[in-house]
OpenMM code with the backbone's topology and positions (N, CA, C; nanometers):
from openmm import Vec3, app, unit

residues = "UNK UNK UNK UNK UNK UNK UNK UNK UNK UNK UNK UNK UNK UNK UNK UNK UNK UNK UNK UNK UNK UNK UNK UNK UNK UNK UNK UNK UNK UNK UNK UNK UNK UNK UNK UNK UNK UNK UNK UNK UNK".split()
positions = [
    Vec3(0.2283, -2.3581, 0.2415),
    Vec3(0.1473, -2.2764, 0.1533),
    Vec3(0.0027, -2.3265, 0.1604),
    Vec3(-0.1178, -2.2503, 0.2175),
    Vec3(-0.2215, -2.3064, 0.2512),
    Vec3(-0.2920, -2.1814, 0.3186),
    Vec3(-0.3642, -2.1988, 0.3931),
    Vec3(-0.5088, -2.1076, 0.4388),
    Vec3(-0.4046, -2.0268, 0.5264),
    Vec3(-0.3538, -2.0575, 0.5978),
    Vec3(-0.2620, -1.9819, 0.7049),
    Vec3(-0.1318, -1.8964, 0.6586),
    Vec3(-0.1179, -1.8831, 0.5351),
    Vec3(0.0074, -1.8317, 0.4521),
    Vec3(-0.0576, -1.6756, 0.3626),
    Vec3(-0.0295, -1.5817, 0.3996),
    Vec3(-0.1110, -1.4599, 0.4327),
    Vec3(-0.0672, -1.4036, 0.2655),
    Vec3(0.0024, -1.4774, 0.1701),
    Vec3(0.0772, -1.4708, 0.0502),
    Vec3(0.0022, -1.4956, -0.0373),
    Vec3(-0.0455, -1.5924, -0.0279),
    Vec3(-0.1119, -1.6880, -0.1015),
    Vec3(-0.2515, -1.6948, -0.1402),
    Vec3(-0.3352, -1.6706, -0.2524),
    Vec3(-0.4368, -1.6645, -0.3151),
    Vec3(-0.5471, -1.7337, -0.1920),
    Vec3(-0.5089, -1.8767, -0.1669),
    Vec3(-0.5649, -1.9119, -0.0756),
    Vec3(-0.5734, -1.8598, 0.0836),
    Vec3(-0.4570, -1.7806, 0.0947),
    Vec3(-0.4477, -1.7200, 0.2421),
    Vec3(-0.5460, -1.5784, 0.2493),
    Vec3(-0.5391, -1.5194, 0.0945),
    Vec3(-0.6221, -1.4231, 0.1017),
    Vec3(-0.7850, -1.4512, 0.1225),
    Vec3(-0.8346, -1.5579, 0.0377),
    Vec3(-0.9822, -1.5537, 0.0691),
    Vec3(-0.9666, -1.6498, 0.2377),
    Vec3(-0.9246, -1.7072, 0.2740),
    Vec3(-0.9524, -1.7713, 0.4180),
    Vec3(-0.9529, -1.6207, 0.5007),
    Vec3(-0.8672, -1.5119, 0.4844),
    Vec3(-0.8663, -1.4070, 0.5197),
    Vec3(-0.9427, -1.3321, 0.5136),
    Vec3(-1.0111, -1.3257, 0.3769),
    Vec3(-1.0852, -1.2213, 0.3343),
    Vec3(-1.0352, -1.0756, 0.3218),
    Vec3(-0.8688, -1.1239, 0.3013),
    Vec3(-0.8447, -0.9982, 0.2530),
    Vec3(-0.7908, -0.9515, 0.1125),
    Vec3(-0.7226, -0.8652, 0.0853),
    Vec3(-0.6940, -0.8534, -0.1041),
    Vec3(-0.5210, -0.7491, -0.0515),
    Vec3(-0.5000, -0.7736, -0.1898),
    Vec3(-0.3648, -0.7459, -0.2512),
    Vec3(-0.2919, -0.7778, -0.3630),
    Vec3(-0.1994, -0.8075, -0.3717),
    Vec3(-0.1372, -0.8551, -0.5110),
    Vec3(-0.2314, -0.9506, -0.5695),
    Vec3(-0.1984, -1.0592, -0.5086),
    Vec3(-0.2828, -1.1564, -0.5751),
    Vec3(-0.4180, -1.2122, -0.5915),
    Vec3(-0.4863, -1.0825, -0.4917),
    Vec3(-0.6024, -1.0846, -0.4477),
    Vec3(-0.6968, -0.9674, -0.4996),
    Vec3(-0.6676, -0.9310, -0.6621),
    Vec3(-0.6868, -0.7703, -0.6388),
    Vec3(-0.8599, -0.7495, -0.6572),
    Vec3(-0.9150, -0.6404, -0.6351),
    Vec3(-1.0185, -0.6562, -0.6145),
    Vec3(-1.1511, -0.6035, -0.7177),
    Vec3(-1.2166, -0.6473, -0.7420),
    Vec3(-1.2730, -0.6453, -0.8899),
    Vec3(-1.2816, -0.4704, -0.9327),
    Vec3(-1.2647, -0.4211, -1.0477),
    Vec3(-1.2914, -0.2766, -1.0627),
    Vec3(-1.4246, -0.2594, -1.1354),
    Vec3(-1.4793, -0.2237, -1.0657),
    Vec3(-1.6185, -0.1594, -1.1287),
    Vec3(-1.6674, -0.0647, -1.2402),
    Vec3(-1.7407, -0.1004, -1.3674),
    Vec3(-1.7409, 0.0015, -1.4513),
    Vec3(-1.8493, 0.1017, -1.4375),
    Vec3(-1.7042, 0.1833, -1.4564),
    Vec3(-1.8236, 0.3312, -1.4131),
    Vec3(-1.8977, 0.4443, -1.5082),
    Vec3(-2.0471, 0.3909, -1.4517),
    Vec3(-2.1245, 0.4849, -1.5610),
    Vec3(-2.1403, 0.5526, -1.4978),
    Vec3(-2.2136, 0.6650, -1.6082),
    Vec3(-2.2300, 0.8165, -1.6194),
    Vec3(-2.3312, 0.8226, -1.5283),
    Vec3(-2.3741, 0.9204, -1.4193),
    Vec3(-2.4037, 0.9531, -1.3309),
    Vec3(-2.5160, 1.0275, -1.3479),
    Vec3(-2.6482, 1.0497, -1.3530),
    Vec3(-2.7813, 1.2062, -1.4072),
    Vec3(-2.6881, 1.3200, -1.3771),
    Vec3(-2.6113, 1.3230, -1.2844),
    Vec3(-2.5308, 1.4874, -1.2526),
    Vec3(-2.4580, 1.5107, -1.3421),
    Vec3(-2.3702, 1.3983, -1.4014),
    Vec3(-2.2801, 1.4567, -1.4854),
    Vec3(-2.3333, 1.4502, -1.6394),
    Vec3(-2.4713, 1.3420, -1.6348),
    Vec3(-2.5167, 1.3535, -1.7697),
    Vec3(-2.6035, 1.4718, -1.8433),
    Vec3(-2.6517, 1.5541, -1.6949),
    Vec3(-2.7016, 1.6701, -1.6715),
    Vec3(-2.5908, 1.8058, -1.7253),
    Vec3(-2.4947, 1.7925, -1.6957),
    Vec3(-2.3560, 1.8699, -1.7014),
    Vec3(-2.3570, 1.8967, -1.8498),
    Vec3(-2.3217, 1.7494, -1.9792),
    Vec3(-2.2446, 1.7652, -2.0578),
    Vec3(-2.3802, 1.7895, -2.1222),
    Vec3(-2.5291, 1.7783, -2.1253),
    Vec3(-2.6199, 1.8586, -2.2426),
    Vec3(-2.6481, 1.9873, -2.2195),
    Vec3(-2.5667, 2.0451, -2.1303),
    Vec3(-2.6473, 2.1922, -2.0830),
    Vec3(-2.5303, 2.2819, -2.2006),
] * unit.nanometer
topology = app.Topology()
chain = topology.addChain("A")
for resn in residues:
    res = topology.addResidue(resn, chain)
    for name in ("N", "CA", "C"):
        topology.addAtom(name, app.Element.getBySymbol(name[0]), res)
């Protein structure tokens, strides 16, 4: 269990990749001028 173990928290960032244990940050999503445009009309 280490950099080479494709499972493992550590296997993901040596990887640089994501999944279960790797999940990947979610971004909060603001309101957009198009849609803020939308809901005063």
């Amino acid at each position: 269990m280490g950099k080479g173990d494709r499972k493992t928290y550590k296997g993901k960032l040596f990887r640089s990749s994501y999944g279960k244990k790797r999940a990947r940050k979610v971004k909060k999503s603001s309101k957009t001028s198009a849609e803020a445009n939308q809901i005063s009309d």
